[in-house]
C-alpha positions as CSV (number, residue, x, y, z in Angstrom):
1,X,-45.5,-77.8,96.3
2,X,-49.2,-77.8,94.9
3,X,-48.4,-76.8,91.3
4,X,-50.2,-73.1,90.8
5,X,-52.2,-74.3,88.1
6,X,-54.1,-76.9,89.8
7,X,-55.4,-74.2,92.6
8,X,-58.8,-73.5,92.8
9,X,-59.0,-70.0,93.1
10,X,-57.4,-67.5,91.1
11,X,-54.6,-65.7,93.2
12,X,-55.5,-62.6,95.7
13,X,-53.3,-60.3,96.4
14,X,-53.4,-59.5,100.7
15,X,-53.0,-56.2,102.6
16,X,-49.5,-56.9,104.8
17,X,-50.2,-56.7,108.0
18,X,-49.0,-53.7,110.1
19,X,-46.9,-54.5,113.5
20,X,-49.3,-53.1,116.5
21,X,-49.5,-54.6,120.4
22,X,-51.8,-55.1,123.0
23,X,-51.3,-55.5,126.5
24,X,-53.8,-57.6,128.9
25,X,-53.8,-56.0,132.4
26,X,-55.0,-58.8,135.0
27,X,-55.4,-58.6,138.4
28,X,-56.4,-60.9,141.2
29,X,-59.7,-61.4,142.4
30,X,-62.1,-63.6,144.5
31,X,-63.4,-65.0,141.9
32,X,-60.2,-66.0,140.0
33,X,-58.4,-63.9,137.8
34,X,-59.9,-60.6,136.2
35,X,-58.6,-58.9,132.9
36,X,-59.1,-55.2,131.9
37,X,-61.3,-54.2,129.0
38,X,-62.2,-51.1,127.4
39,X,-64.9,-50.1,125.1
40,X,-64.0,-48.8,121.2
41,X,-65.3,-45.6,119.7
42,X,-68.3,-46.7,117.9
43,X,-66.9,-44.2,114.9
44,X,-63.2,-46.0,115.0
45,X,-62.4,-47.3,111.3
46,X,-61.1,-50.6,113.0
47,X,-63.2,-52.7,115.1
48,X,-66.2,-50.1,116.2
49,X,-67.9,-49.9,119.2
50,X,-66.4,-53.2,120.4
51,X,-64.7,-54.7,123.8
52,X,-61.4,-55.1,123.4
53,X,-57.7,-55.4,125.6
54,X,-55.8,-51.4,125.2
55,X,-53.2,-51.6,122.5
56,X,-52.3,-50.1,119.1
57,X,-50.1,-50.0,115.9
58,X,-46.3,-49.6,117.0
59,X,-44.8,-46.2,116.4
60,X,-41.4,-45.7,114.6
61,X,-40.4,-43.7,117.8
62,X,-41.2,-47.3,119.8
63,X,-38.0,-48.9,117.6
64,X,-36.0,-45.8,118.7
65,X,-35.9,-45.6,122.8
66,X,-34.8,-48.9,124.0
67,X,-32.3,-47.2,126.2
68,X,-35.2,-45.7,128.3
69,X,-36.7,-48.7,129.3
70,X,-36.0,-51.3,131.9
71,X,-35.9,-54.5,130.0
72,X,-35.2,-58.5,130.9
73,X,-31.9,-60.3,129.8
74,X,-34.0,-62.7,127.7
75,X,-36.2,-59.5,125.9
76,X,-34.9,-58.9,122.1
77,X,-35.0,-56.0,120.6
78,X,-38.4,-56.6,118.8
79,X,-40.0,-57.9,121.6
80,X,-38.7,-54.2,123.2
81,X,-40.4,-52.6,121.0
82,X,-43.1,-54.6,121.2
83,X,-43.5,-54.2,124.8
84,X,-42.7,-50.1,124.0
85,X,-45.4,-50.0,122.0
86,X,-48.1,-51.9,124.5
87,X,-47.1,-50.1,127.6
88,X,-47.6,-46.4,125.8
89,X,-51.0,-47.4,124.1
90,X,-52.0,-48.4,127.9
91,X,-51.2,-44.9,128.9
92,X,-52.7,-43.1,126.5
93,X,-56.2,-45.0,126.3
94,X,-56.7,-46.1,130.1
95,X,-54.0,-43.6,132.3
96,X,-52.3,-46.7,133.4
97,X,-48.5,-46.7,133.4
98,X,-45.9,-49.1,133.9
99,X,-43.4,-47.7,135.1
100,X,-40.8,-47.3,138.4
101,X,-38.9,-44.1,139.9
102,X,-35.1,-43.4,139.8
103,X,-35.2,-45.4,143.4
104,X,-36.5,-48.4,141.8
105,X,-40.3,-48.2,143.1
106,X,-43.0,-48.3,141.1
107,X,-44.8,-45.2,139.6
108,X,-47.9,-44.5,141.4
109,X,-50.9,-42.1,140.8
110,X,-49.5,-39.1,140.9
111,X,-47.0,-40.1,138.6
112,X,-49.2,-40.9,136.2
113,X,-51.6,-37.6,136.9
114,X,-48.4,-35.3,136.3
115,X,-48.1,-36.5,132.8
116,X,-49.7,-35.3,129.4
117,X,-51.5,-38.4,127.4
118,X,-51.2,-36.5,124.3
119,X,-47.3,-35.8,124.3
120,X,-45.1,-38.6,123.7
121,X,-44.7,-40.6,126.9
122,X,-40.8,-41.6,126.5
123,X,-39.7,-38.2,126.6
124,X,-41.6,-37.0,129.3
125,X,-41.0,-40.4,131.5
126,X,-37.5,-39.0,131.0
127,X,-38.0,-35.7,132.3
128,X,-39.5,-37.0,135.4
129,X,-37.3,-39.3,136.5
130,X,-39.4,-42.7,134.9
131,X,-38.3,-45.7,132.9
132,X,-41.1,-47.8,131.6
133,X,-41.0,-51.6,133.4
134,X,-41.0,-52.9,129.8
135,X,-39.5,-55.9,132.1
136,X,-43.2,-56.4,133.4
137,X,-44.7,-57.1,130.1
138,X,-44.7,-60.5,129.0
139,X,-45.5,-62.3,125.4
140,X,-48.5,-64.6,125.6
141,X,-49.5,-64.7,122.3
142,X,-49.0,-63.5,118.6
143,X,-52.1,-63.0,116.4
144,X,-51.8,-62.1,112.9
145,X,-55.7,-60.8,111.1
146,X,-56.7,-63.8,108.3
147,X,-55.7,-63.1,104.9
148,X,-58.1,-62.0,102.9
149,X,-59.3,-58.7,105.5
150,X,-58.9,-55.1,104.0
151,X,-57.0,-54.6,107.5
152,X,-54.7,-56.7,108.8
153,X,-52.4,-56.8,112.0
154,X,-49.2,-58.6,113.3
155,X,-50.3,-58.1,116.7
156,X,-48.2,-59.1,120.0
157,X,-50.4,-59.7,123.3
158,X,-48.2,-59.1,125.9
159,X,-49.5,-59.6,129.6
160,X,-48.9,-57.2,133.0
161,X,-49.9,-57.3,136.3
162,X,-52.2,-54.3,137.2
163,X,-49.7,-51.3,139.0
164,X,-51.1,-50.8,142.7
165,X,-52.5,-47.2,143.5
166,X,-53.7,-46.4,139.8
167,X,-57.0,-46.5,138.5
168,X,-58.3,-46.9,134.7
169,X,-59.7,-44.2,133.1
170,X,-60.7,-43.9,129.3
171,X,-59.2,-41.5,127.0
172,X,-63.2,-40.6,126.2
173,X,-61.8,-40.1,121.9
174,X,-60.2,-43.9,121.5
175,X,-62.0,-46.0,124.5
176,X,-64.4,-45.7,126.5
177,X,-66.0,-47.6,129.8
178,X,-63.1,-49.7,131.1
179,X,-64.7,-52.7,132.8
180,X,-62.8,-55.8,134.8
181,X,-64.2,-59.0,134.1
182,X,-63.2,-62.5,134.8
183,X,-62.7,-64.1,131.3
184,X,-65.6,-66.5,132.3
185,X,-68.0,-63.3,132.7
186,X,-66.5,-61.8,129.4
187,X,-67.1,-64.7,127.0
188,X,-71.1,-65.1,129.0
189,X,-71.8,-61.4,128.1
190,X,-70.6,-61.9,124.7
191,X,-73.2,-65.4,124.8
192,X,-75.7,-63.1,125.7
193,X,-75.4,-60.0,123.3
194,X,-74.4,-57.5,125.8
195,X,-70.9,-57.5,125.3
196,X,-69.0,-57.8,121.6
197,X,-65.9,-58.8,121.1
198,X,-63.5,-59.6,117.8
199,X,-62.7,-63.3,117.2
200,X,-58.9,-63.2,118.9
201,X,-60.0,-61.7,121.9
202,X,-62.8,-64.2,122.3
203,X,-60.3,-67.0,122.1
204,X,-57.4,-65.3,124.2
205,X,-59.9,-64.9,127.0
206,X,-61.1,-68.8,126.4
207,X,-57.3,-69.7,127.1
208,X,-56.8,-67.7,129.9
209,X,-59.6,-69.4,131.8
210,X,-57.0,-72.3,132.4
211,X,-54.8,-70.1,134.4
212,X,-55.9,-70.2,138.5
213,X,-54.6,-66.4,139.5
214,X,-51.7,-63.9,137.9
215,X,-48.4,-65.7,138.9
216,X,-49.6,-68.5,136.7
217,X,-49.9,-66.7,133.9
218,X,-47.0,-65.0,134.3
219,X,-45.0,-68.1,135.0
220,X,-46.4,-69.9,132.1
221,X,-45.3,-66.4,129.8
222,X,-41.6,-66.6,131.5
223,X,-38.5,-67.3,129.6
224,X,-37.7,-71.3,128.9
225,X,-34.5,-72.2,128.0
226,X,-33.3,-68.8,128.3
227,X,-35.8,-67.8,125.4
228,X,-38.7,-65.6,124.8
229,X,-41.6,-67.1,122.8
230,X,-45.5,-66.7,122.5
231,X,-47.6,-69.7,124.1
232,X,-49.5,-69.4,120.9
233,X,-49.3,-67.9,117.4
234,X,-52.2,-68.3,115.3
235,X,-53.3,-66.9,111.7
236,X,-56.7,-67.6,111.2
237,X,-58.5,-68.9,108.3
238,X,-61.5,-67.4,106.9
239,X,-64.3,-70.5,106.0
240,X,-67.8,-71.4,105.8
241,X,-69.6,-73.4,107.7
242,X,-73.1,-74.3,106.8
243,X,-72.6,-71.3,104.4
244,X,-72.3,-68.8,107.6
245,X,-68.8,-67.1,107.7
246,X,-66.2,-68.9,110.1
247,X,-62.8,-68.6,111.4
248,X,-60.6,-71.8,112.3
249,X,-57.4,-71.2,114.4
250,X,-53.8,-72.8,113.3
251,X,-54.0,-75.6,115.9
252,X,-57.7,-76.7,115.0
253,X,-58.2,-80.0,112.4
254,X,-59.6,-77.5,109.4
255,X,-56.8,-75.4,109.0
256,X,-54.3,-77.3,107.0
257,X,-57.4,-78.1,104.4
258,X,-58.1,-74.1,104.0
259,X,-54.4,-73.8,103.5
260,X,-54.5,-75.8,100.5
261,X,-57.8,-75.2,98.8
262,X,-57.8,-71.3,100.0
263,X,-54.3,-70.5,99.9
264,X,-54.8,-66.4,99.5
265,X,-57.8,-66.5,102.5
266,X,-60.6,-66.4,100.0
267,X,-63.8,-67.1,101.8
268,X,-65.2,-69.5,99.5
269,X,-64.7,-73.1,100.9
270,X,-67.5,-74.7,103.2
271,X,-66.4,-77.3,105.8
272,X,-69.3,-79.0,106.5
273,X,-69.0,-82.4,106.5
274,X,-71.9,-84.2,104.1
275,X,-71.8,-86.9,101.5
276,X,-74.2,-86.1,98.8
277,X,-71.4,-84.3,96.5
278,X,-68.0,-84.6,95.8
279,X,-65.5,-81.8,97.7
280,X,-63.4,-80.1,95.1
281,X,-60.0,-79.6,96.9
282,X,-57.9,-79.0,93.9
283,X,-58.3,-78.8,90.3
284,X,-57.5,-82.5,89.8
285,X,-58.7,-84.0,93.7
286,X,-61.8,-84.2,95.0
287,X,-62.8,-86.1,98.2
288,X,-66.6,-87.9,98.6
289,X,-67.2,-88.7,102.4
290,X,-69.0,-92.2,102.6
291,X,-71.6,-92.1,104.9
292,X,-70.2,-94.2,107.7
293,X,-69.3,-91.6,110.6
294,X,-68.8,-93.2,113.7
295,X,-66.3,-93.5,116.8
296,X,-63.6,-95.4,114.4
297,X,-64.2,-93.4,111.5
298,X,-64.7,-89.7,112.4
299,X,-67.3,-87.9,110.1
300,X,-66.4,-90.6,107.9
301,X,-64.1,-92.8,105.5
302,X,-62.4,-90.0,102.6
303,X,-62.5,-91.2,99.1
304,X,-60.6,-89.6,97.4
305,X,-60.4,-89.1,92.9
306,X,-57.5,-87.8,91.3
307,X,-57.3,-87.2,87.8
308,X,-59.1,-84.9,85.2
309,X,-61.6,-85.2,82.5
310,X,-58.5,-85.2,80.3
311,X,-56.4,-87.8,82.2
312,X,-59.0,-90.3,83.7
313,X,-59.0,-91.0,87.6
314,X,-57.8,-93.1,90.3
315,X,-60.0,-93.6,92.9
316,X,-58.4,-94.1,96.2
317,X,-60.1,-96.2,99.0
318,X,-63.4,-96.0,97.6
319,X,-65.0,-97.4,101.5
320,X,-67.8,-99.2,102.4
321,X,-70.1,-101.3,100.0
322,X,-72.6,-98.2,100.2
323,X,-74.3,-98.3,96.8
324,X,-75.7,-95.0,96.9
325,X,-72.0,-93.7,98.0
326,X,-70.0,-95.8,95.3
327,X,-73.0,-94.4,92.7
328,X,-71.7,-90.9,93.6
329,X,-67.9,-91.9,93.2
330,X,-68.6,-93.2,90.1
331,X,-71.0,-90.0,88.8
332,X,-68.0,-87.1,90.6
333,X,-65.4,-88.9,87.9
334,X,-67.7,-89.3,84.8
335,X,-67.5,-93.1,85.2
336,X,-64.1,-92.5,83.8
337,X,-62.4,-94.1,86.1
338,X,-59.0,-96.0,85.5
339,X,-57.5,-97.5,88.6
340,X,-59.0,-98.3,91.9
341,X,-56.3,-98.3,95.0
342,X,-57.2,-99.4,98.3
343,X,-54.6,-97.9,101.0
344,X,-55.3,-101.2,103.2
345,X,-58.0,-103.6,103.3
346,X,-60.3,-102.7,106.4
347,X,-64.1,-102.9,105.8
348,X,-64.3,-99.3,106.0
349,X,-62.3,-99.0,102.4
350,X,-61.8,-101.7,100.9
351,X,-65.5,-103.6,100.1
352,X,-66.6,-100.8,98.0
353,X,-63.7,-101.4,95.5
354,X,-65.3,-104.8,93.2
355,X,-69.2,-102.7,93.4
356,X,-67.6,-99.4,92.0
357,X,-65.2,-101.3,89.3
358,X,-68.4,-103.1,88.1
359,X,-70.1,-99.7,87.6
360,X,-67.0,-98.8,85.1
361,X,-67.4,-99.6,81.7
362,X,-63.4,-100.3,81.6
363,X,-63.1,-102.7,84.4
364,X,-60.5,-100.4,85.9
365,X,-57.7,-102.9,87.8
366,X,-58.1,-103.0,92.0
367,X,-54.7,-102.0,93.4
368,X,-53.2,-102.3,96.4
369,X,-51.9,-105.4,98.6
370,X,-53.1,-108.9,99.5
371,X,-54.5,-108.9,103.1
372,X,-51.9,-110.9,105.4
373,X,-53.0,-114.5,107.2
374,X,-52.9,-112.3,110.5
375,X,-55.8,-110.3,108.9
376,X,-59.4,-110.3,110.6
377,X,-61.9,-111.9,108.6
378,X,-63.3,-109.1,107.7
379,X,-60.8,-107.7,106.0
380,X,-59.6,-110.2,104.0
381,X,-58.8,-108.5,100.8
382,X,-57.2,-110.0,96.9
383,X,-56.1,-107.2,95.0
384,X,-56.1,-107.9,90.9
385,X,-52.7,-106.8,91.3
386,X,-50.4,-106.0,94.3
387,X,-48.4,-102.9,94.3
388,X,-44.6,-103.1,94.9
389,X,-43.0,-99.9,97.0
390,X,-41.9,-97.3,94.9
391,X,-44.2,-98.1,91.9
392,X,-45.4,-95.2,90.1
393,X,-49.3,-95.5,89.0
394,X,-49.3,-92.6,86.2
395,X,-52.6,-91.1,84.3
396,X,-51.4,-89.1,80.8
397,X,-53.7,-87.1,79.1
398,X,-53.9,-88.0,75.2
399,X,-51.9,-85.0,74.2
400,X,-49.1,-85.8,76.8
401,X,-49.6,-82.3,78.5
402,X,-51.2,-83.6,81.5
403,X,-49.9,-86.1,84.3
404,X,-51.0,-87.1,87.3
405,X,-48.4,-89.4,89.1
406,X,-49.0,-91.6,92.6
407,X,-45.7,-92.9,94.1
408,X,-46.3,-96.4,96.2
409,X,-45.5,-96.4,99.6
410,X,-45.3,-99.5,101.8
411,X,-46.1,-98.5,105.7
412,X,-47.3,-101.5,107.3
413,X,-48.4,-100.9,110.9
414,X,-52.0,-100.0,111.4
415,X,-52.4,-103.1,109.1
416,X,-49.9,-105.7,107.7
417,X,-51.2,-104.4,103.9
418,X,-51.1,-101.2,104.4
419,X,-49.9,-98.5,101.4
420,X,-49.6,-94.8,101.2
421,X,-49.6,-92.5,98.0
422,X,-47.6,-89.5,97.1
423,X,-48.6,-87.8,94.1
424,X,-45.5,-86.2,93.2
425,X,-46.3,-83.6,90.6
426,X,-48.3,-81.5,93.7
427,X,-46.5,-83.6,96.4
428,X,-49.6,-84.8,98.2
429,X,-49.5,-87.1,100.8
430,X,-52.7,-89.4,101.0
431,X,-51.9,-91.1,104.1
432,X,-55.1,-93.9,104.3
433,X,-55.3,-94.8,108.3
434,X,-51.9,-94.2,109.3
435,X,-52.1,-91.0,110.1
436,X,-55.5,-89.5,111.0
437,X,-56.6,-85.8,111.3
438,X,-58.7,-85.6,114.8
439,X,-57.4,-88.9,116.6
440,X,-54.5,-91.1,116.5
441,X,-54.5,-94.8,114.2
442,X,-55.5,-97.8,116.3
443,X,-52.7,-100.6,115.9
444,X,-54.1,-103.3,116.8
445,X,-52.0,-106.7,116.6
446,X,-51.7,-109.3,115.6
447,X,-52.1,-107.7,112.1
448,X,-51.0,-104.4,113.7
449,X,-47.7,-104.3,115.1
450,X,-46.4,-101.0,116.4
451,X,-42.8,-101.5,115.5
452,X,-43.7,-101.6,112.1
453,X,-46.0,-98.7,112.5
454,X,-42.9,-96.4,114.2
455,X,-40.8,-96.9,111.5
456,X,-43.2,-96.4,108.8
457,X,-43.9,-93.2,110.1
458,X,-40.2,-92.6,110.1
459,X,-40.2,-93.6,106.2
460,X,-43.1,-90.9,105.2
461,X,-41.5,-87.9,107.3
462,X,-38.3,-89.0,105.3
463,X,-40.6,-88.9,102.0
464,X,-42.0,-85.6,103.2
465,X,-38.7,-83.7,103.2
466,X,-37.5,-85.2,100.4
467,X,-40.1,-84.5,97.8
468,X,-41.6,-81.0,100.1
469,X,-44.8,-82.2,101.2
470,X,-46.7,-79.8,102.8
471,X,-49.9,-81.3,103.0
472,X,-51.4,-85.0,103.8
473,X,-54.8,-86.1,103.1
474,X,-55.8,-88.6,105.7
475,X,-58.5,-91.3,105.3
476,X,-60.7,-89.8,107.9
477,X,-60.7,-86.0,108.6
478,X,-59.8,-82.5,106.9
479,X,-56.6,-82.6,105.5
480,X,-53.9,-82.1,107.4
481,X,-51.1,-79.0,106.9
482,X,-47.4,-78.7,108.0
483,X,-46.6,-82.4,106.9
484,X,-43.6,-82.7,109.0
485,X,-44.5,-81.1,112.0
486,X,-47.5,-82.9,112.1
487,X,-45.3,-86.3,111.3
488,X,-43.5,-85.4,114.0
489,X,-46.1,-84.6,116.7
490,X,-47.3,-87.8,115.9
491,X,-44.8,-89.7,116.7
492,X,-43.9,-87.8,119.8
493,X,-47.3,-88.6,120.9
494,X,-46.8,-92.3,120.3
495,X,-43.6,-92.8,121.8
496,X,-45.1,-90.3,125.1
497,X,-48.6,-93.2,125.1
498,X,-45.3,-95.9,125.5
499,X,-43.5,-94.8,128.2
500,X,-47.2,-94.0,129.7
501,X,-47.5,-98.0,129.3
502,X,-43.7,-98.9,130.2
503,X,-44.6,-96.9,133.5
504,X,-47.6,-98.6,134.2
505,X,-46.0,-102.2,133.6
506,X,-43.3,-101.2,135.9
507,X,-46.0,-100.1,138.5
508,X,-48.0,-102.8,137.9
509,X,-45.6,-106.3,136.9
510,X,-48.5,-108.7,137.6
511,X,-51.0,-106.6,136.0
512,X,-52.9,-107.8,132.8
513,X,-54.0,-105.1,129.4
514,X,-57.3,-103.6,131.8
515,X,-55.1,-103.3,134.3
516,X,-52.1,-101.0,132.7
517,X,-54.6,-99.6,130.4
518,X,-56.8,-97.6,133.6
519,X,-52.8,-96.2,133.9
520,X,-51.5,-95.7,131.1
521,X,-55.1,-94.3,129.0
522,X,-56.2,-92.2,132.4
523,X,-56.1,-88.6,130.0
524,X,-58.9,-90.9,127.8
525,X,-62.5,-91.6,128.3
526,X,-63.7,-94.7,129.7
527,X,-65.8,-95.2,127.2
528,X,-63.2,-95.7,124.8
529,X,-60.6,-97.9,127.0
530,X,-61.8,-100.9,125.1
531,X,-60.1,-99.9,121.9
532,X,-57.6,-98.3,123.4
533,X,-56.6,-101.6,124.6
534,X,-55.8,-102.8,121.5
535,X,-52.8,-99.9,121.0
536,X,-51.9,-101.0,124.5
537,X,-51.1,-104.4,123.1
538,X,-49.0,-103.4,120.3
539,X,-47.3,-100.8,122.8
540,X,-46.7,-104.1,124.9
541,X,-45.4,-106.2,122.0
542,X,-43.3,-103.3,120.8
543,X,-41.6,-102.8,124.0
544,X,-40.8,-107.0,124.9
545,X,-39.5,-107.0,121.7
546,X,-37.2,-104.2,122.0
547,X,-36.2,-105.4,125.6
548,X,-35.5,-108.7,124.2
549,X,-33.6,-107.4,120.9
């Protein structure tokens, strides 16, 4: 855990968000599937005068009435209440009820029109003979407002078919001009300015334009496994970007970096990608992008200090021999820099490391280890020292107060030298090319072997756990949150690319690399099937190796 100190910002205090739900109503049309929207009051105090799916906060009376309802096996009791809560805001703002008769049917218009919208619906379903089809109302995603708003929501967006025989028709206080619109339509109107919508709406509409007609949805919403469960849950972040207010979604390569440096949701940190100026991240890391962006390197290869004015710094893989980049190292750590670690010796971070130590007046050491003889030329590498795993590289202020400590950690696989770094005081993972935020790490043999790559990966999830790592900072990309889950991913992806390329072998047991590549890579651009051949390789080696052990 990122000791509190070493944060940024001072701590915020956040509103708690209050449980509500929405329900999207779709129907079937020619054009694919349309959804139901309704216009706000332009004098609500949440969300004015904007487009948005019916729903509301959830009453206590919604937690209260589960014996009224028709409900699924698989449907807990908050997901009742959830769907409670949905269904009854859909009556009262649009006249549209879910429901079915004593005999089972469904409730039709003149159900509806001999009911009161502004009596409580539960109690008058009862007296005429209805149970709301809670059963009809499925979860497709969880949305909870980013930190940092002065109203915030847990909000469940449940999905229904539209009843047959009923009609929308706006309560006229609440909403107003309830409109059907293919999500495609939707998101164009709001393009265009004739249509505004909040920023979850926008995105729930952007995934629903995946979905061919309503019984995909509604498949893809059923129970797996015997269990409930949103597709999606996402708390978004609040960020800059080119100094214009932005939001950045759970599953998008941003989020685990405003996690760390904006842990309260303050909207203060800019995610622009540049290189003139070092990136404060924490008190004692910053991170100066060299400017090398490209296909291999993303927006760029991450060097990263760490340290104080008080402690000195390390520079980690300082990249490229850029002098104008190295200049700006140097100038971010008031030339006061002790030790220079390279994570591996690739030509996109380890060249850089004998300009910037002659810029230091202390000759700091270069760290890291000796490029193996299976090496390309290009990266041959001799550090002044080679690290041995497990060694601790420790900067102490002069008072003893302050330490800074990085743990070595062998993990060959993307390269025979490669090394990762946990700072254990914040437990930081700086992960160098072996794990990536944006794209997976090439492992490209000989000097790449894939076995060795697997089971590193196994070593730093174990290293995670251990020592609570919640966050990874990768040589190329935002830093990445969730440490473990994303460890994990990773490797589930790797081991899914190699049973892609044991199928394709099997299919193909006289075909060469190009050959099982067009197979195995099909989900990947062309354009990038030449590198791609290079992991195919090391999947190849990996698995006549295991076949053969």
């Amino acid at each position: 855990m990122v000791r509190p100190h070493q944060i940024l910002h001072p701590p915020f205090a956040n509103v708690p968000p209050r449980p509500a739900a929405t329900l999207l109503v779709l129907r079937d049309a020619s054009d694919g599937i349309e959804v139901l929207l309704t216009r706000r009051s332009a004098t609500a105090r949440f969300a004015p005068d904007m487009h948005v799916f019916p729903g509301g906060a959830i009453d206590a009376d919604d937690r209260l009435d589960h014996g009224r309802v028709d409900r699924r096996a698989t449907q807990d009791e908050a997901a009742l209440t959830q769907a409670i809560a949905a269904l009854r805001e859909t009556y009262e703002e649009l006249g549209i009820l879910l429901a079915r008769r004593a005999d089972g049917s469904p409730a039709i218009a003149s159900d509806v029109a001999a009911l009161d919208r502004h009596r409580p619906l539960l109690a008058q379903c009862a007296t005429h003979g209805l149970r709301l089809a809670c059963d009809q109302a499925w979860p497709l995603a969880n949305w909870i407002t980013s930190l940092g708003m002065p109203r915030r929501f847990d909000t469940a967006f449940l999905v229904a078919r539209m009843p047959e025989g009923q009609t929308p028709e706006a309560d006229g206080t609440e909403q107003f001009e309830p409109v059907w619109l293919t999500p495609a339509d939707a998101l164009a109107r709001q393009q265009a300015g004739s249509l505004t919508m909040m920023f979850p709406t926008l995105r729930t509409l952007a995934h629903l334009q995946r979905y061919a007609n309503v019984d995909a949805v509604l498949q893809a919403c059923a129970a797996r496994d015997g269990r409930e469960a949103p597709l999606w849950n996402y708390s978004p972040r609040g960020a800059l970007l080119h100094g214009r207010e932005s939001r950045v979604v759970d599953d998008e390569p941003a989020y685990g970096e405003l996690a760390l440096v904006c842990p309260d949701g303050q909207l203060l940190h800019e995610l622009r990608w540049q290189s003139d100026a070092a990136v404060p991240l924490l008190r004692n890391l910053s991170r100066l992008t060299a400017p090398n962006g490209g296909v291999m390197t993303g927006p760029g290869t991450n060097s990263y200090l760490v340290g104080s004015t008080a402690t000195g710094f390390v520079a980690i893989d300082p990249g490229p021999n850029d002098p104008a980049h190295l200049a700006r190292l140097h100038d971010a750590a008031g030339g006061d820099i002790r030790m220079i670690v390279c994570t591996h010796s690739h030509p996109d971070h380890s060249p850089g490391a004998a300009p910037l130590q002659a810029l230091c007046a202390g000759l700091p050491p270069i760290l890291g280890l000796p490029s193996a003889p299976t090496a390309r030329p290009d990266s041959h590498f001799v550090p002044d020292r080679a690290l041995a795993d497990g060694e601790r590289l420790r900067l102490i202020s002069a008072d003893g107060e302050e330490t800074h400590t990085l743990r070595v950690v062998h993990t060959p696989g993307h390269a025979a030298n490669h090394l990762c770094l946990l700072l254990e005081e914040d437990a930081l993972l700086f992960s160098g090319d072996h794990i990536l935020n944006g794209s997976t790490t090439i492992v490209s043999p000989p000097d790449g072997h894939m076995g060795d790559y697997l089971a590193s990966l196994d070593r730093l999830a174990d290293a995670c756990r251990q020592e609570q790592v919640e966050f990874i900072l990768p040589a190329h990309g935002h830093v990445i949150g969730d440490a473990p889950g994303a460890i994990s991913r990773l490797k589930a992806h790797r081991l899914a690319r190699e049973a892609r390329v044991a199928a394709a072998m099997a299919a193909l047991p006289d075909g060469d690399i190009d050959d099982w590549v067009r197979h195995a890579y099909d989900d990947v651009p062309r354009s990038l099937w030449p590198i791609a051949a290079r992991s195919l390789s090391a999947h190849v080696e990996h698995l006549r190796q295991t076949a053969g052990a």
